[in-house]
N, C-alpha and C positions, 0 to 999 in steps of 0.2 A: 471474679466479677460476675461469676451468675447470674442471670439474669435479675438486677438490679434497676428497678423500674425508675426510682428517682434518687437521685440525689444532690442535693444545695437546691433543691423546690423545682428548678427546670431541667436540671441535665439528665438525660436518660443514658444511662449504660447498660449496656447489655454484650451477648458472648461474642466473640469474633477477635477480642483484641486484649491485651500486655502491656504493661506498663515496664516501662526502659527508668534504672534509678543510675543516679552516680553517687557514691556516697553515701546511699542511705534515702536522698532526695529524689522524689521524681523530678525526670527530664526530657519527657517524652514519650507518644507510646506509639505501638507497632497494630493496625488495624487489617484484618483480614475478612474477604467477604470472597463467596464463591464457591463454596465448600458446599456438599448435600446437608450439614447440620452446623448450627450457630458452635456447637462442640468442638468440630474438627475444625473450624476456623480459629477457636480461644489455642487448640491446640497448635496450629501453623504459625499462629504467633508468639506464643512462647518459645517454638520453637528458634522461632527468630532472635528474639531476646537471648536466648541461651548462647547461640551465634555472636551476638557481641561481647557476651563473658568470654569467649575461647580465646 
């Protein structure tokens, strides 16, 4: 999700967060702030997400 400025016209995404799937489907995502770069938060959250695989 790279710094992704729009998308569907108003929603802005950007680095800090993970999308959580079931199925194939999203269901949720895992958002992280606090980190010295937008990086290392896209990274804390994945790593989260990985945590619900295990």
């Amino acid at each position: 999700m790279k710094h992704i400025e729009k998308l569907s016209g108003r929603t802005r995404a950007r680095t800090g967060g993970a999308p959580v799937t079931a199925e194939g489907a999203p269901v949720a995502g895992i958002g992280v702030a606090g980190a010295p770069s937008g990086d290392l938060d896209e990274r804390f959250a994945r790593a989260g997400v990985a945590a619900l695989d295990a």
